[in-house]
Kinemage of the C-alpha trace (Angstrom):
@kinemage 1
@onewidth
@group {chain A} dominant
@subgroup {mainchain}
@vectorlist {calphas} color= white
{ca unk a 1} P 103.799 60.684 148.811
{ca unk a 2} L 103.176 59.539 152.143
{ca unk a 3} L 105.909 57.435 153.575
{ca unk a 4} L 104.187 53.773 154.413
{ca unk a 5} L 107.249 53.196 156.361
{ca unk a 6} L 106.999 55.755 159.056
{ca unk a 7} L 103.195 56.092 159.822
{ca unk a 8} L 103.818 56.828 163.299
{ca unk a 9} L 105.508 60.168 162.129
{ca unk a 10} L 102.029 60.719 160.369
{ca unk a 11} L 99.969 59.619 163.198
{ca unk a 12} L 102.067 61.994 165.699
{ca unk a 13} L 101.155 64.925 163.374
{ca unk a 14} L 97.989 64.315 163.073
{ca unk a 15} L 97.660 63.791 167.283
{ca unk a 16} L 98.692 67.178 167.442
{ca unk a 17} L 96.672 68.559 165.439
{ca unk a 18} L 93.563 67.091 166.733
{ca unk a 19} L 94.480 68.089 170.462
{ca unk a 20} L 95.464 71.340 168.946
{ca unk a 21} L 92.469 71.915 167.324
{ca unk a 22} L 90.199 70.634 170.637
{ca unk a 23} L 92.575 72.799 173.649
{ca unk a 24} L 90.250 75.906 173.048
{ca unk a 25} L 92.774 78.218 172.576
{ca unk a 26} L 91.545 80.222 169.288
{ca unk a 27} L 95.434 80.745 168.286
{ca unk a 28} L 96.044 76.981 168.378
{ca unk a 29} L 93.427 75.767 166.556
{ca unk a 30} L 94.248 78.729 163.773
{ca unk a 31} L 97.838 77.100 163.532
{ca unk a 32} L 96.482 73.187 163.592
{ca unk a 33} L 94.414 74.263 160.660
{ca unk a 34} L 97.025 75.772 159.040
{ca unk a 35} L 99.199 72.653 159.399
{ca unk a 36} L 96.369 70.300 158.515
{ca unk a 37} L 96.715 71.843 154.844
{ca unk a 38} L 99.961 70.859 154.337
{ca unk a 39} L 100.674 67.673 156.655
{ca unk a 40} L 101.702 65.785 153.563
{ca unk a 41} L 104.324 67.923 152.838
{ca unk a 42} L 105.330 68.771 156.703
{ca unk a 43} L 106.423 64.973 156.744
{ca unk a 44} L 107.685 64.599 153.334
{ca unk a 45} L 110.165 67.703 154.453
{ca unk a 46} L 110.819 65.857 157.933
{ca unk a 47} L 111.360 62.480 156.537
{ca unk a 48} L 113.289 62.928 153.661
{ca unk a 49} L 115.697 65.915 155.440
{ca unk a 50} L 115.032 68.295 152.152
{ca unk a 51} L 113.722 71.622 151.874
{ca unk a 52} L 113.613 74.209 148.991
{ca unk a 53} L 116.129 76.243 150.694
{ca unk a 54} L 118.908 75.829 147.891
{ca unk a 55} L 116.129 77.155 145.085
{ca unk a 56} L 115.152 79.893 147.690
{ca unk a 57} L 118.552 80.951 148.272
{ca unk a 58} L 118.989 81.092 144.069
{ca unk a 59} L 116.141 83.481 143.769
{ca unk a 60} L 117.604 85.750 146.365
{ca unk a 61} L 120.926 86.123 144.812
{ca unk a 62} L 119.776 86.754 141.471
{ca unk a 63} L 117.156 89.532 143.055
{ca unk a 64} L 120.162 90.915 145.105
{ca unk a 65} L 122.770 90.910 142.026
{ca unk a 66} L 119.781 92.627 139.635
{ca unk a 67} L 119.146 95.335 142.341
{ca unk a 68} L 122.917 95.987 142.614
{ca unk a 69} L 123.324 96.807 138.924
{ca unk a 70} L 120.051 99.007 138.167
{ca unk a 71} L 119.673 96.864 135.392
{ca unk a 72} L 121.961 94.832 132.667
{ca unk a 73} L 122.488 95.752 129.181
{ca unk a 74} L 121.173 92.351 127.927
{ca unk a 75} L 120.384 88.763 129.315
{ca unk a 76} L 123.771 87.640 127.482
{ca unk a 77} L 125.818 89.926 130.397
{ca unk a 78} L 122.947 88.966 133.621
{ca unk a 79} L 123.480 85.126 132.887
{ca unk a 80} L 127.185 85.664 132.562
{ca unk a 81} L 127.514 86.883 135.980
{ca unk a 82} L 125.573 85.023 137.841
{ca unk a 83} L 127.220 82.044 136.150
{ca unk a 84} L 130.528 83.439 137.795
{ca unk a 85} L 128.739 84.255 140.763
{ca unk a 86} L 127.720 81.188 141.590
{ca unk a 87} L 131.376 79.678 141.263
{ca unk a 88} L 131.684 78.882 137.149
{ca unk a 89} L 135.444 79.807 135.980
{ca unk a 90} L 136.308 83.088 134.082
{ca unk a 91} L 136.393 82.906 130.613
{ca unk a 92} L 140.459 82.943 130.307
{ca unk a 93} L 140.242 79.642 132.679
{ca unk a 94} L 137.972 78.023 130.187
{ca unk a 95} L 135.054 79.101 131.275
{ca unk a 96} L 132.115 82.220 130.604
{ca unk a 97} L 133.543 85.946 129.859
{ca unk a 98} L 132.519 89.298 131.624
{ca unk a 99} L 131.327 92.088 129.307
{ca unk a 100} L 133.730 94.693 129.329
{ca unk a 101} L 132.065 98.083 130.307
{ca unk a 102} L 135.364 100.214 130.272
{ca unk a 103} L 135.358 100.810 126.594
């Protein structure tokens, strides 16, 4: 996972951390130890430029669409609109179809 070609991003971290943990402030050494945990994916994130952000922002629109309708009639109608939410064409351009709640 680590990436052999940067070890000085790595290294840096890890300097940090160590003077971190050493500066005696309590708050420091509470965040350097938090850090320490997850290093490996701290400079995965930093030297690849990708984050979970797109999956994260997903979730949230799917919570926020099921709290705006108090609940669907059936899965069939929840995937349909968050299939148009998210930018797939109406059914009558070839794409999914919206249940029809006016009858």
């Amino acid at each position: 996972m680590w990436d052999a070609r940067e070890p000085s991003t790595l290294r840096a971290l890890g300097n940090w951390i160590s003077q971190a943990q050493n500066c005696g402030i309590k708050e420091f050494a509470t965040a350097a130890n938090s850090i320490k945990g997850v290093k490996e994916y701290i400079v995965n994130a930093y030297m690849t430029g990708k984050t979970n952000a797109y999956a994260e922002n997903v979730n949230r629109k799917i919570k926020d669409m099921k709290r705006r309708a108090c609940g669907f009639t059936n899965y069939k109608n929840m995937r349909r609109r968050l299939l148009l939410a998210y930018g797939y064409p109406a059914l009558d351009k070839g794409g999914v179809a919206l249940p029809n709640h006016n009858k």
